[in-house]
C-alpha positions in Angstrom: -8.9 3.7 -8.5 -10.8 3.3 -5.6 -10.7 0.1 -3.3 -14.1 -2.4 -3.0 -15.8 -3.0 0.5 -13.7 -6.6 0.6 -10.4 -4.9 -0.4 -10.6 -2.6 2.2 -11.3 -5.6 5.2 -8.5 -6.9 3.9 -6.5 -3.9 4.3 -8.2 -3.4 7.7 -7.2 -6.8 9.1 -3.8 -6.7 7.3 -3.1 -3.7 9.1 -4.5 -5.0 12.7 -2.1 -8.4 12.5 0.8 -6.7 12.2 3.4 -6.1 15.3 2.6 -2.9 17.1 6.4 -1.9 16.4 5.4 -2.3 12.7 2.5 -0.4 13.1 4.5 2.3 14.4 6.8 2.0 11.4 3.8 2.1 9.0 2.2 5.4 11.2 5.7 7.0 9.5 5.0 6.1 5.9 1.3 6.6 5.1 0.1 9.2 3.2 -3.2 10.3 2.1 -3.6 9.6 -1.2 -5.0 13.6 -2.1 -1.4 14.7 -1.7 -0.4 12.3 -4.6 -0.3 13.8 -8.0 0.0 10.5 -10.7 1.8 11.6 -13.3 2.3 8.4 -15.9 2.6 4.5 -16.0 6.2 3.3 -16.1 5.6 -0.5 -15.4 3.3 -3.0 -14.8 3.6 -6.9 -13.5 1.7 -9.5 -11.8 1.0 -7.6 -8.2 0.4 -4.4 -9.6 1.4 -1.2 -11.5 4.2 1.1 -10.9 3.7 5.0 -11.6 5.6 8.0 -11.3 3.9 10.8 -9.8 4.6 14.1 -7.5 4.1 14.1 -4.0 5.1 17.2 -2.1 6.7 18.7 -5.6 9.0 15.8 -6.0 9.0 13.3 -8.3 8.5 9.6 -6.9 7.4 6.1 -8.1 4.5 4.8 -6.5 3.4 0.9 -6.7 -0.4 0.7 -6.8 -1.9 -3.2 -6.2 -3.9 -3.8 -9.2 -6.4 -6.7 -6.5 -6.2 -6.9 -2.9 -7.0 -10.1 -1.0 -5.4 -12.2 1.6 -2.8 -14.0 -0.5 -1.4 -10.4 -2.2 -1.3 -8.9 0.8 0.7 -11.7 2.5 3.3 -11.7 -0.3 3.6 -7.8 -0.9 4.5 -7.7 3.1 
């Protein structure tokens, strides 16, 4: 699922206002999305979907936002 121009500002703005100690915290956790393998749907609600997948041959659940804007971003923080 790829992102739309205004999802991506979001993102981009999202991830300016935050601390630079979060920042650093984020810099830890990112991962490009190639090394994600998604595997199956286990769960879905309001926010979003939660899948499991492989990443670096281990199994993991990954929450994927279903829409990104402002609001959602503020509340999955």
């Amino acid at each position: 699922m790829k992102h739309s121009e205004d999802e991506l500002d979001v993102i981009k703005k999202a991830t300016i206002n935050v601390s630079s100690q979060r920042q650093e915290e984020l810099k830890g956790v990112l991962i490009p999305s190639s090394e994600v393998k998604l595997d199956r749907l286990l769960d879905q609600g309001g926010f979003g979907v939660v899948n499991l997948a492989t990443f670096r041959g281990q199994e993991v659940a990954m929450n994927k936002l279903l829409t990104i804007d402002e609001d959602v971003v503020k509340r999955f923080e």
